[in-house]
KEPANU-525796 format. One record per residue (C-alpha): z, x, y. Coordinates in steps of 0.2 Angstrom, whole numbers, plus 5000, padded with zeros to 4 digits. Last residue first. Layout:
<recs>
ZXY
...
</recs>
This chain:
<recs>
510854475577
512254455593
512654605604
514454645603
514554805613
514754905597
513154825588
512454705579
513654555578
513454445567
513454255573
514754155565
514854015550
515554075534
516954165543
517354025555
518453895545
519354045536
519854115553
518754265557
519154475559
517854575569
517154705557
516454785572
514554785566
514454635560
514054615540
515954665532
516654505539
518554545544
519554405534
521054275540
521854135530
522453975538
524053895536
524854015550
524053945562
525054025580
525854185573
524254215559
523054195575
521854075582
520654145594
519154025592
517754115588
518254295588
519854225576
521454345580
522254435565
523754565567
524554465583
525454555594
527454535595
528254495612
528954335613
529354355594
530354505599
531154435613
531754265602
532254375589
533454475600
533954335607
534254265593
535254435587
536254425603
536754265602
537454315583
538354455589
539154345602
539354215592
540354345579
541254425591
542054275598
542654205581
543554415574
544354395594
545354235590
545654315572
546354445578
547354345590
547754225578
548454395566
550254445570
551054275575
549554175564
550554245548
552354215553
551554055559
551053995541
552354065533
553653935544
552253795540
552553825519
554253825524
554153655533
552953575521
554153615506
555553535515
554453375520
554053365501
552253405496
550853295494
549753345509
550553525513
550853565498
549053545492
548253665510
549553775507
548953785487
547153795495
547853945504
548354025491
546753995482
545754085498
547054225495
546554245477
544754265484
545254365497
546054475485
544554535476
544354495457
544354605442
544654525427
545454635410
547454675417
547654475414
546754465432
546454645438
546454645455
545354735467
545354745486
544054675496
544954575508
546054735513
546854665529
546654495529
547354485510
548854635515
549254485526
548854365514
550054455499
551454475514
551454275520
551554245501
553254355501
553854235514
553354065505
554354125490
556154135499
556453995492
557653865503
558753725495
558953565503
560553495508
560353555526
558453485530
557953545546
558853685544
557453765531
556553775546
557453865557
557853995540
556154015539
555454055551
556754175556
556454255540
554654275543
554954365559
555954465553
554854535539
553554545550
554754645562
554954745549
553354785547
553054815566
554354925565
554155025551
552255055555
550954955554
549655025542
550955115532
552154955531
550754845525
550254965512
552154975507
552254795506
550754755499
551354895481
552954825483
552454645483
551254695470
552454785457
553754635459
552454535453
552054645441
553954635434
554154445437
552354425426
553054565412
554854475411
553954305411
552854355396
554654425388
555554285391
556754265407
557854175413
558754175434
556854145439
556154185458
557354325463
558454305476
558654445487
558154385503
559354225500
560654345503
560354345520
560354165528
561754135511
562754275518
563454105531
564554025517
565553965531
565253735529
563753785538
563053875528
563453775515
562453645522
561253775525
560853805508
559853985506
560354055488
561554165485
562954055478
561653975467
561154125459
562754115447
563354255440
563754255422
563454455423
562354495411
560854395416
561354335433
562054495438
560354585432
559554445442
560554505456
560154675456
558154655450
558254545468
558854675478
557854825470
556454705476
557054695494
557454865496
555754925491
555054815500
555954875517
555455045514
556455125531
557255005537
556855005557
558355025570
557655175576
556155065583
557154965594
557055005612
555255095609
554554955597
555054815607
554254905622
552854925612
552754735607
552954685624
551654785628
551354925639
</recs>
């Protein structure tokens, strides 16, 4: 049994139920707070200075922080689909997974991040590189799936996810140390549940294709020739520059290169008697 198993089995009945779900009915809470209430995001949000001065809900509450405090109406309709998609991944992800396993994604991703956010106390932490480890998750999983760019373009995900992944790539050569340490905490939640995968995904394919040249090497070894020259017993595999005809005036339309078909003996009869 794995250790994965074994986790499952000892803690499985601790699993949330509809983690995503929670944690985007977190964050409409808060913003609702924010908007009507004069609350201030600040106090949620992951500062592990202030963590460590006793503020310690931020390594929570920054879960639930949603990504703008104002809204307009186009950014009210972007937050609300991007709500819509973590939820829809999420669930997907959970479904494939299990509970368990998705929250222990979740977890995992957390964990990350609060390490790394600690390696820089007076920085603020998003929690915006996690849901991204979820979109290329669902991404490895389901490259083919559809999206509707504006609602009008269809595009598949792995291209989206390729972008993200270009964005990584940006942050992580321009970007501030902070930045580059979340963007790496996301990184490895993703490669702790898919490097192996992947690993296997590599060796599968040279194998595969190892065994298709050598499956076109046997067969090539192997194949007859449709045209061999009586004269000089070139074929279309070993010349295949020349052009190959049957002459119609011997007897057993035997086949000639181009060179030899104008100049050859007939033959006369079955056993290849010359005329």
């Amino acid at each position: 049994m794995s250790l994965l198993n074994r986790l499952e089995r000892w803690l499985g009945r601790f699993a949330v139920s509809n983690l995503s779900l929670w944690l985007v009915g977190g964050q409409v809470v808060f913003l609702a707070l924010a908007m009507f209430g004069n609350f201030d995001l600040g106090r949620v949000a992951l500062l592990p200075a202030a963590v460590v001065a006793g503020e310690v809900w931020r390594v929570v509450t920054f879960l639930f922080l949603p990504p703008v405090s104002v809204l307009s109406l186009t950014g009210a309709v972007f937050l609300a689909f991007g709500w819509y998609m973590f939820y829809l991944m999420g669930s997907a992800l959970e479904q494939y997974w299990g509970e368990f396993r998705f929250n222990l994604f979740i977890g995992a991703g957390w964990f990350l991040t609060v390490v790394a956010s600690f390696l820089f106390p007076r920085a603020y932490s998003t929690n915006l590189f996690l849901a991204g480890s979820v979109f290329l998750a669902f991404a490895y999983l389901n490259p083919d799936f559809e999206l509707l760019i504006f609602f009008i373009l269809p595009v598949k995900i792995k291209w989206l996810a390729l972008i993200q992944w270009l964005g990584y790539a940006y942050v992580l050569a321009v970007g501030t140390w902070a930045d580059r340490t979340l963007v790496l905490a996301s990184v490895g939640n993703f490669l702790l549940f898919f490097a192996k995968d992947m690993v296997q995904s590599i060796r599968s394919g040279r194998r595969r294709m190892a065994y298709r040249a050598q499956q076109f090497g046997a067969s090539g070894e192997e194949e007859e020739p449709r045209h061999r020259c009586r004269v000089c017993g070139r074929t279309e595999l070993t010349n295949p520059e020349l052009d190959f005809r049957y002459c119609s005036k011997c007897a057993d339309e035997d086949c000639y290169c181009s060179e030899h078909l104008a100049h050859h003996v007939h033959t006369t009869a079955k056993d290849g008697t010359k005329g």
